[in-house]
C-alpha positions as MATLAB code, in Angstrom:
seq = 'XXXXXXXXXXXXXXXXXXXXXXXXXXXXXXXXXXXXXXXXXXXXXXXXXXXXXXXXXXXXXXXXXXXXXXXXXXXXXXXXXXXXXXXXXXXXXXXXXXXXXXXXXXXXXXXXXXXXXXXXXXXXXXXXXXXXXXXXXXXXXXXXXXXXXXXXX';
ca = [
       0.000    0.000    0.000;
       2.698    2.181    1.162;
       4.228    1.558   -2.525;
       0.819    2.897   -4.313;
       0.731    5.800   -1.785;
       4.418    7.100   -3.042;
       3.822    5.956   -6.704;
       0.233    8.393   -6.644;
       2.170   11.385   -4.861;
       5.313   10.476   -7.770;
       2.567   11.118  -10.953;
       1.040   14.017   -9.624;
       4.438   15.938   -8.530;
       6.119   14.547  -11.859;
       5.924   17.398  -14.654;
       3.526   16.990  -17.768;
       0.912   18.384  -19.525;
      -2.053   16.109  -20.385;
      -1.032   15.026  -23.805;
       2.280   13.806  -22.018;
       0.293   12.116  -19.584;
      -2.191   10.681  -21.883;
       0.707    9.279  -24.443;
       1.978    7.553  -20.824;
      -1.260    6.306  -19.566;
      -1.373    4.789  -23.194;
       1.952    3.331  -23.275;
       1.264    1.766  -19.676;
      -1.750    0.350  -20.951;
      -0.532   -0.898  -23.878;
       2.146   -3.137  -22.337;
      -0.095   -4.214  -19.802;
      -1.544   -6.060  -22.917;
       1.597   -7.809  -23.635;
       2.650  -11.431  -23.053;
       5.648  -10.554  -21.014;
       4.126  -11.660  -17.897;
       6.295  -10.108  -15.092;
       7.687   -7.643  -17.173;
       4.874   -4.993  -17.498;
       6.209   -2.748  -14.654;
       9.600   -2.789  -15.974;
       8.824   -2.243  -20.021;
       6.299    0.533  -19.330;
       9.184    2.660  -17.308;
      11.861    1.894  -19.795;
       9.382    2.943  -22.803;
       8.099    5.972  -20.767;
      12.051    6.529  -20.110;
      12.669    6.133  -24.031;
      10.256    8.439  -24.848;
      10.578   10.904  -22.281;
       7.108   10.338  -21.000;
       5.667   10.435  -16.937;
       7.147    7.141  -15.610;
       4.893    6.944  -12.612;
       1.879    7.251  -15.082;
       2.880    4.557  -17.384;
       3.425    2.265  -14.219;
       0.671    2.821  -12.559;
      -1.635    1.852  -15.979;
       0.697   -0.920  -16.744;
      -0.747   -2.263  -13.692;
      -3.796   -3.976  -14.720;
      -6.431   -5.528  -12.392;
      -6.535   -9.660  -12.612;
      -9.780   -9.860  -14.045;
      -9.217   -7.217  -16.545;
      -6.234   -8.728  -17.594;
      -8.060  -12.301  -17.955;
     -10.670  -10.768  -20.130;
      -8.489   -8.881  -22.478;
      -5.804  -11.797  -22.161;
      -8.943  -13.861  -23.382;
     -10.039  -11.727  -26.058;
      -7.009  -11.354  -27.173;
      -6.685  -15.215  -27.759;
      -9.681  -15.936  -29.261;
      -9.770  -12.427  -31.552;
      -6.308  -13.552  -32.950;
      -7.127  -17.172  -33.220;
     -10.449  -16.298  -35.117;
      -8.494  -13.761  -38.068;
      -5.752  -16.896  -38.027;
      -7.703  -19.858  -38.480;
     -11.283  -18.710  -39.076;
     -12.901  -19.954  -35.912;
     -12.431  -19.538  -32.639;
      -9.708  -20.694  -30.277;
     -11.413  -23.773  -28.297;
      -9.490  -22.800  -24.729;
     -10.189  -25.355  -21.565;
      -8.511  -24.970  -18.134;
      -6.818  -28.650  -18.664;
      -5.679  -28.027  -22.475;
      -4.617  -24.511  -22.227;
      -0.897  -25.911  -21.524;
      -0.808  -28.495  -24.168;
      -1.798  -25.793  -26.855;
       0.531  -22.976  -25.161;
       2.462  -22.417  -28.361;
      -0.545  -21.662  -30.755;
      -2.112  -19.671  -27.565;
       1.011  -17.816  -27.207;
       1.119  -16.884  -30.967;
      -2.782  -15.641  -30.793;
      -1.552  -13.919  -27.622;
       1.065  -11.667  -29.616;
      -1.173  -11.079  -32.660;
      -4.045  -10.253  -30.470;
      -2.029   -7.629  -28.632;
      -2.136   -5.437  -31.479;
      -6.024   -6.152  -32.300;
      -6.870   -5.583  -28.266;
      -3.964   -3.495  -27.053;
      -3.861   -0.765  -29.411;
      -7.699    0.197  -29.168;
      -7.430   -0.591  -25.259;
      -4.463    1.841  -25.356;
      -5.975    4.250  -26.937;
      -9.452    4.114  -25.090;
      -7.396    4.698  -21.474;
      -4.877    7.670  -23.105;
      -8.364    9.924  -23.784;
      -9.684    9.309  -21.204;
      -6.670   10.572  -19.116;
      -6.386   13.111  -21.863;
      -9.892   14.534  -20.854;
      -9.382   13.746  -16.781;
      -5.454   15.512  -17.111;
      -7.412   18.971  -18.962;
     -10.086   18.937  -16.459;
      -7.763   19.142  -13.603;
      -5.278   21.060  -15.369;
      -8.701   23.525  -15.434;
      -9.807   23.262  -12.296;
      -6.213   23.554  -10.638;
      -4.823   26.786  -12.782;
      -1.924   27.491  -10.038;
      -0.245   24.225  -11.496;
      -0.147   24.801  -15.421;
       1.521   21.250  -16.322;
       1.962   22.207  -19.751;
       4.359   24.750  -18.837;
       6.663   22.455  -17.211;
       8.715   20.290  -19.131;
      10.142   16.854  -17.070;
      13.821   16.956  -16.626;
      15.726   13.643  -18.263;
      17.642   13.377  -15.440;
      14.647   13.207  -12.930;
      15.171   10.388  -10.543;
      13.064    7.445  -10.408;
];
């Protein structure tokens, strides 16, 4: 808890105006939709580092909740499965392992099909949320502010 406390106060102090933060809620998203299991966290900073985006943001959408990540995980599958084979992927608990390598293939493919759209759907809505605070808080003008490459974190 103590972790998501600092991590809030991190994105709100770090400097960017709400196209910067939308591009890194996006980019968190987006590799939340990835097969790297384990490696969300870590690829959303270093992209967010690459492209000079807010860090804290991208982490804190790369974190997606487990039943959000099942159902996109799942759609994912069967979306990519479907435009590969022409029907859908026929997933059970006790096969999944055996068919891991065609899953896993779906899985990648489908990131692009879910990911992108789910990545895009999260970075307007921050977009819209970022200008309405950025509104409502004038004494703070984020888009003034430009984040500093050599900002810890």
């Amino acid at each position: 808890m103590l972790f998501s406390r600092e991590l809030w106060e991190r994105a709100k102090r770090e400097p960017s105006s709400p196209r910067e933060i939308a591009l890194s809620v996006a980019v968190g998203a987006f590799t939340a939709c990835t097969p790297f299991l384990g490696f969300h966290l870590g690829i959303a900073v270093a992209l967010a580092t690459l492209l000079r985006l807010n860090r804290p943001w991208a982490m804190i959408a790369s974190r997606t909740p487990p039943p959000l990540f099942l159902a996109i995980t799942f759609a994912e599958v069967e979306l990519a499965h479907r435009l590969r084979t022409g029907r859908w992927a026929p997933i059970e608990l006790h096969g999944a392992l055996a068919q891991a390598r065609d899953l896993g293939i779906d899985w990648a493919v489908g990131t692009l099909i879910v990911g992108v759209p789910f990545a895009a759907l999260l970075g307007l809505t921050a977009l819209a949320i970022a200008r309405r605070w950025e509104r409502l808080n004038p004494r703070a003008p984020a888009a003034v502010r430009r984040p500093s490459s050599e900002s810890p974190m």
